[in-house]
N, C-alpha and C positions, 0 to 999 in steps of 0.2 A: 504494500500500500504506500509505503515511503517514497519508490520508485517512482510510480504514476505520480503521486502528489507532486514530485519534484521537474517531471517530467512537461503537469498542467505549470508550473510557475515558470519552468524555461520557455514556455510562449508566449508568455502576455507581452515581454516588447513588443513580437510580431505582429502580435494581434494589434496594438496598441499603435505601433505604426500605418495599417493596414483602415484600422478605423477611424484613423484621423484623415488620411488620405479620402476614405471612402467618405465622408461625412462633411469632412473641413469643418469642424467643429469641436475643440476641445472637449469640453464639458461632454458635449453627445458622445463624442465617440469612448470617452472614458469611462461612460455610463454603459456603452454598448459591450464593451472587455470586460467588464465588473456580471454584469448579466451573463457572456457566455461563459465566464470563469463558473458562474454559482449553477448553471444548468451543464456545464462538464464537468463541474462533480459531484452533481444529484445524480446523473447518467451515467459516472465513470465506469460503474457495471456494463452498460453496452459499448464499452470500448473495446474492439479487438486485440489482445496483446501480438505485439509483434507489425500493428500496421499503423500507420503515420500520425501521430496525434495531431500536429498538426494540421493534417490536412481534415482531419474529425473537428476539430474544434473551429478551423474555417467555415464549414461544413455548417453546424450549430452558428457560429458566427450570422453568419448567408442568411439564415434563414429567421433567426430573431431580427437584423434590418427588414426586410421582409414584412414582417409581421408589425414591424413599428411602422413601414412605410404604408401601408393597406390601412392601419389602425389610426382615427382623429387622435390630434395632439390638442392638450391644452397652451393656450400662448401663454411665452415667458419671457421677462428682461431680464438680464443681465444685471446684476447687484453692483458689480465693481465697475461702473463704465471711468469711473476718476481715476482708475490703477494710472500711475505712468508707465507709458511703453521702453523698455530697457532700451539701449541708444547701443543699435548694432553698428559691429566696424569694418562692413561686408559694404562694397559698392553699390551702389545706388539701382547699377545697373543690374545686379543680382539679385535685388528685391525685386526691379518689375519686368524680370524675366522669370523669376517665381510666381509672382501673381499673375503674368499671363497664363504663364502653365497653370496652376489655378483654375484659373477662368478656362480658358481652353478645357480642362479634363470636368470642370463642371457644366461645359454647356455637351456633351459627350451623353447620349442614354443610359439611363442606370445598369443595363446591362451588358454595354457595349464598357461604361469602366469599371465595373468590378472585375470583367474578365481581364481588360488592360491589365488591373493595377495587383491583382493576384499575377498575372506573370512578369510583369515588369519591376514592379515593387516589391513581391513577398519571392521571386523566382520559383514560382511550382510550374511543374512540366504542364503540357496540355493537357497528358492523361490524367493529372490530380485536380487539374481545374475543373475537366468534366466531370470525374468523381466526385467533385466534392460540392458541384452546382446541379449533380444531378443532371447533364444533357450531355448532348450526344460530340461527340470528339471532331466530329466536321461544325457542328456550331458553335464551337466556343473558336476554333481556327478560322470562322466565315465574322464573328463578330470583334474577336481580334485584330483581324485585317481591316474593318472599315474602323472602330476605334480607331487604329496609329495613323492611318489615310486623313482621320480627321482632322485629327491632334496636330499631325504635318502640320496638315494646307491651314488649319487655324494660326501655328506658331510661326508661317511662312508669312503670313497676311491673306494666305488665298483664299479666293470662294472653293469651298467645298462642293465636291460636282460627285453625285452618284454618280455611278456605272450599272445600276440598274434600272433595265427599261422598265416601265410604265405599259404594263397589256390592259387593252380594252374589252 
């Protein structure tokens, strides 16, 4: 049991990074690790030994956003909007080529970046992306490819041009 326990605590960076990415929201996404941590080890029973926690608790991850994104929220502000902002010593120019990418990966469909940002960000193969979003190994490869196509022509300036036709 020590094993696994230590095993669910070596993921929450990932998860942590993974849900900040997927959300751009501190608070949310920290909320969103803290929930799949407590439902991976109410669960840790159906975890197979020997097969990827990780991509199990992506998996649980996936599907608790999921479940919050279907489900009404109530509206919230922000308590600390007075905090001051720490004074980075990173170029100007490296902040609003961050926030582009930003903005770019959030105007991107929710399911075209999770699959981005699971192989790009978390590096799981395509087989674990599908296993673990549950579909089929040619759609996580078909919605990969128009995500980075996107992201491109966004990060380029260019208008985004599908390549699929329009049947009547």
């Amino acid at each position: 049991m020590q094993d696994e326990r230590d095993r669910l605590i070596a993921c929450i960076p990932r998860l942590r990074r993974y849900a900040r990415a997927l959300l751009g929201d501190r608070t949310g996404a920290d909320d969103l690790v803290q929930d799949t941590m407590e439902r991976g080890w109410k669960k840790l029973s159906t975890w197979q030994r020997g097969s990827d926690m990780r991509a199990w608790l992506f998996g649980i991850m996936h599907n608790l956003h999921v479940d919050q994104v279907r489900k009404p929220s109530l509206p919230t502000e922000e308590l600390d909007d007075d905090t001051p902002v720490p004074v980075s010593h990173h170029a100007v120019s490296d902040g609003l080529e961050m926030r582009d990418l930003d903005t770019a990966l959030r105007s991107l469909p929710p399911e075209q970046r999770e699959i981005l940002l699971l192989v790009a960000l978390e590096e799981m193969s395509y087989e674990e992306v599908a296993a673990t979003l549950g579909l089929p190994l040619g759609t996580v490869m078909s919605r990969l490819s128009r995500a980075r196509q996107k992201l491109r022509a966004q990060m380029e300036g260019r208008a985004v041009v599908s390549l699929l036709k329009v049947v009547k």
